[in-house]
C-alpha positions in Angstrom: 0.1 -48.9 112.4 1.0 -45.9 114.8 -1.7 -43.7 116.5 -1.1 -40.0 115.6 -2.0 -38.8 119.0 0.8 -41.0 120.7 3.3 -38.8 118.7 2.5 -35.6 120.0 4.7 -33.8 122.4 3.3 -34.1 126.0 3.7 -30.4 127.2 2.3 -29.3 123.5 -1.1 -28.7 124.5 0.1 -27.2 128.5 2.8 -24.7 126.5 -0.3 -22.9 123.9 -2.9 -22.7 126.7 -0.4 -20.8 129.0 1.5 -18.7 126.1 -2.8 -18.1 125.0 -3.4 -17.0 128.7 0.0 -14.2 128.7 -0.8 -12.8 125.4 -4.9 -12.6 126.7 -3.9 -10.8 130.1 -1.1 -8.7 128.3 -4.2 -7.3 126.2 -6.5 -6.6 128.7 -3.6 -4.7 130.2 -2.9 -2.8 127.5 -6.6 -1.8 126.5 -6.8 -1.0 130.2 -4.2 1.5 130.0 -5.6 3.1 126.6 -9.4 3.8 128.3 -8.2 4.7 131.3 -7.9 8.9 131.7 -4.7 10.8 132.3 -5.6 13.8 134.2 -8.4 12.9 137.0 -11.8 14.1 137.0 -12.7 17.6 138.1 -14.3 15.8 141.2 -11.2 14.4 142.6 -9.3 17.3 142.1 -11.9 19.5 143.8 -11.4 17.3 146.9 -7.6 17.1 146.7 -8.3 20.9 146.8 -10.6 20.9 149.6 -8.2 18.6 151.8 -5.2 20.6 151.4 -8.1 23.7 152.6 -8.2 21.8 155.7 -4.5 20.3 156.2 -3.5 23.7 156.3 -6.5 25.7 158.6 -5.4 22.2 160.5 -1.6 23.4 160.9 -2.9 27.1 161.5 -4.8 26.7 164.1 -2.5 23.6 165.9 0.3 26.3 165.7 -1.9 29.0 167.6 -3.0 26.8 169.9 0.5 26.2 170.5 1.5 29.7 170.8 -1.4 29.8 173.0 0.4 27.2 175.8 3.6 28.8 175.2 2.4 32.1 176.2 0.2 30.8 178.7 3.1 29.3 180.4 5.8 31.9 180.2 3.2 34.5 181.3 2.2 32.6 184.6 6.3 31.5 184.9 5.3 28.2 185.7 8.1 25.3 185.5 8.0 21.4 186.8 10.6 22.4 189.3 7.8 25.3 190.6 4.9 23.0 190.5 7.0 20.3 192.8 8.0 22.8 195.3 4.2 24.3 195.8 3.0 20.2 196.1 5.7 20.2 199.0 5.2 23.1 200.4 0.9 22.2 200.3 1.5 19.1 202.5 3.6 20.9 204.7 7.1 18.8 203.9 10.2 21.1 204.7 12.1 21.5 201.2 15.2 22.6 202.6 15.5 19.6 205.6 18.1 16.9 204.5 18.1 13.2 205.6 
C-alpha cells in the first residue's frame, strides 16, 4: 500500500511555518502599538523645552555678536581694498607706479 506521508504537498509544511511567523510578528506589532503612550512623558517634553531655551539664547546672542562685527567694522571704515593698500604702503611698494 501507499505511505501517507509521500502524499503530502512538499511546500505544505514551508507555507504554515511562514504564514505562522507573519500572523506572530503582525501581533507583536500590534500589541506594541496599543502599550506604547501617545503623548511623551513630562521628561522629554521638559527637555524639548529646555533645548528650544537654548536654540534661541543661541540665535540671540550669534545675532549680537554679529551686529557686534558689523559695527565694529563700519565704525573703524575698514574694507579689503583699505587693508591691501596699508600692507603696500608698510613695505614701502609705490601703489600708484605701473609696470
Amino acid at each position: 500500500m501507499s505511505d501517507p506521508k509521500d502524499q503530502r504537498a512538499d511546500g505544505c509544511g514551508i507555507f504554515f511555518t511562514i504564514l505562522t511567523v507573519v500572523f506572530v510578528s503582525l501581533c507583536f506589532i500590534f500589541i506594541q502599538k496599543f502599550l506604547q503612550p501617545d503623548e511623551p512623558s513630562d521628561t522629554s517634553f521638559m527637555t524639548d523645552e529646555q533645548r528650544a531655551v537654548k536654540i534661541e539664547e543661541f540665535h540671540k546672542s550669534n545675532e549680537i555678536y554679529n551686529q557686534n562685527i558689523l559695527n565694529y567694522h563700519a565704525e573703524k571704515n575698514s574694507s579689503l581694498e583699505d587693508a591691501m593698500v596699508k600692507i603696500l604702503i608698510d613695505y614701502g611698494t609705490d601703489i600708484n607706479q605701473t609696470n
